[in-house]
C-alpha angles and dihedrals in degrees: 000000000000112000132182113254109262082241088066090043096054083043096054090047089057100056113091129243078244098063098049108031085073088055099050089041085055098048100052085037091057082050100055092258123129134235088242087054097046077042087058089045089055102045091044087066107015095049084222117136110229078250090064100030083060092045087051091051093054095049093060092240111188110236090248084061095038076060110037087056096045125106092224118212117272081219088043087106090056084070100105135161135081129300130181079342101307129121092229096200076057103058123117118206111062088227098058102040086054082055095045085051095057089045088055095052094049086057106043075050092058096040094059111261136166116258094219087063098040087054087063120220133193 
């Protein structure tokens, strides 16, 4: 199983909300997506209201925060597939897979897909 170094892992939990949330919002918006939709993506995992998730943003939240405070998803397990070359159902350590899920999402966003598919239901 292939797992991301632990230096990669206190890096990533470093980084804002702030700093990423432009570059996800970038990456659906090149791909014809909207904000409300990356927002509905958010919430779905993250448990955050569009209200909080801007609040959160402002105050300049790292992401190992942004996470530790989330009411992740009961289906968020059933999120599968590869990012950055990682099998995220296979990652280790909880933070990082929850990192590696909303990677996954914003992708599958920015792919096309169906929103109904990307909000997982069992």
């Amino acid at each position: 199983m292939k797992q991301p170094p632990q230096s990669s892992i206190d890096r990533a939990a470093k980084y804002t909300v702030k700093e990423i949330y432009p570059l996800l919002l970038n990456k659906v918006e090149n791909k014809g997506r909207t904000k409300n939709e990356l927002n509905e993506v958010i919430k779905w995992l993250t448990g955050y209201s569009e209200k909080k998730l801007n609040s959160l943003i402002e105050k300049e939240v790292t992401l190992g925060d942004f996470f530790k405070k989330a009411k992740i998803h009961p289906n968020a397990h059933l999120i599968t597939g590869m990012v950055c070359g990682y099998r995220v159902e296979e990652v280790e350590d909880p933070f990082m897979q929850q990192v590696k899920w909303l990677d996954k999402l914003v992708d599958e966003l920015a792919k096309g897909r169906k929103m109904e598919k990307i909000l997982r239901s069992e």
